[in-house]
C-alpha positions, 0 to 999 in steps of 0.5 A: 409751624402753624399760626397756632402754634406760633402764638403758643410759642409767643405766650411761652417766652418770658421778657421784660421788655414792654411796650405801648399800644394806642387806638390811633385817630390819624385825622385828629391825631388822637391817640387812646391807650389800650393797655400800659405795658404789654409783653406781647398783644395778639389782635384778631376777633377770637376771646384769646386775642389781648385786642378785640376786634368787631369787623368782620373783615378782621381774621379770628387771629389777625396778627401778633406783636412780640418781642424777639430779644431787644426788637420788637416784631409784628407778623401777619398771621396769615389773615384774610385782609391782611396788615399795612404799615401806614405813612400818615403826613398832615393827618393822612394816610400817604401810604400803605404797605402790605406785610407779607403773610406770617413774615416779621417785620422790626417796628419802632415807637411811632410806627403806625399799622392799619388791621381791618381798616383799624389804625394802631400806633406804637407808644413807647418801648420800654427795655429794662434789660439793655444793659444786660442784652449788651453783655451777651456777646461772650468771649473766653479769656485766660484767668490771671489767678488759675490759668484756666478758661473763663467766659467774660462779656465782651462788653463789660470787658471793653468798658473795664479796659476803657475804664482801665485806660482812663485811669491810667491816663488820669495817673500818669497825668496827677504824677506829671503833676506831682513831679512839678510840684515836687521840683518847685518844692525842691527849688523853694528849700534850696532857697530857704537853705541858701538864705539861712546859711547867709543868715547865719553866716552874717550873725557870726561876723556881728558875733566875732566883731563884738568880741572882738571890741569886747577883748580889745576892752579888756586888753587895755584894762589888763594893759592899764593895770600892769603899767600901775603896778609896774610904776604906782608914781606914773599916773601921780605925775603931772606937768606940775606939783601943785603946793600948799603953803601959808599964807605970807605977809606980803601975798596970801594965796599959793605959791608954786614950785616947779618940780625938781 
């Protein structure tokens, strides 16, 4: 496949991964932005190119930045001079490596390369489709309602059995839990019953005494009333039947007379 082709096939594919690109000083350490978000960035000296180059020993299409899924790759196209990935340390270049001629090569945020004697620095890679990337990894799985073959993310399938399996632990926990509450529950009515049956069992003989005293009362009255009616003279008796008579010429007063 010719460079050409290659780039066509690069512009064809539709991501929304992004990432940045600078115009890196490494003296300064200064750093200019190019432009906020490229899809992919194709550098060289050609009115195509995103970044235009204006050496001369810079290549019509030098090289190409693009995405391959959630990676981001760049590939020398076959040019001239060739591409460096560059190791800078205390504002200088401490070494270049040449990229083999139309070979991809992974970067990552901070990695610098030198085109044409040119410095660029990755900003920051942005992947909006991460998550979904991860679920990429089908495996097929029997339905639980028809039986039949479904394909399932791998991913998603792990994280709903960790999400599963956290749950159960959670429930087996609150149901330990709920089994001790409901034995202290159990233990403090015990206690309650306990207490009101000796509750009740005191108010009874308190109960049972006053009646008690109450019929003792009456019996005594009933016995009272029955004496009276069986001798009406009994309770009139005494030791001694006081008199009443005139009074004497020889002593005023009371005279008494003992009882025949």
């Amino acid at each position: 496949m010719s460079h050409l082709d290659f780039i066509k096939k690069i512009k064809e594919v539709k991501t929304e991964n992004r990432f940045k690109l600078y115009n890196y000083i490494p003296e300064t350490q200064e750093q200019i932005e190019f432009k906020s978000g490229y899809q992919y960035c194709l550098i060289g000296r050609h009115t195509d190119c995103n970044i235009q180059a204006e050496k001369d020993n810079c290549s019509r299409f030098h090289a190409v930045l693009y995405f391959v899924e959630d990676s981001l790759n760049i590939r020398d196209l076959d040019s001239r001079q060739g591409t460096y990935l560059a190791q800078i340390h205390s504002g200088k270049i401490i070494s270049r490596e040449k990229l083999a001629s139309f070979a991809e090569q992974p970067l990552k945020e901070g990695d610098v390369f030198i085109i044409a004697d040119q410095c660029y620095k990755i900003g920051e890679i942005t992947i909006p489709n991460a998550a979904v990337a991860k679920q990429l990894d089908l495996q097929t799985k029997k339905c639980a309602f028809c039986d039949s073959d479904v394909q399932v993310y791998k991913a998603e399938l792990e994280s709903v059995c960790d999400h599963l399996g956290q749950l159960s632990t959670d429930q087996q926990k609150m149901q330990a839990q709920l089994t001790r509450e409901e034995l202290k529950a159990n233990e403090i009515l015990e206690k309650l019953s306990k207490i009101k049956e000796a509750h009740t069992i005191f108010m009874n003989k308190d109960l049972v005494a006053t009646i008690g005293v109450s019929t003792v009362a009456e019996q005594q009255v009933l016995f009272d009333s029955a004496v009276q009616i069986i001798n009406p003279e009994a309770e009139k008796k005494t030791l001694k039947n006081a008199k009443q008579h005139k009074p004497t010429p020889f002593k005023k007063g009371v005279s008494y007379e003992d009882d025949e």
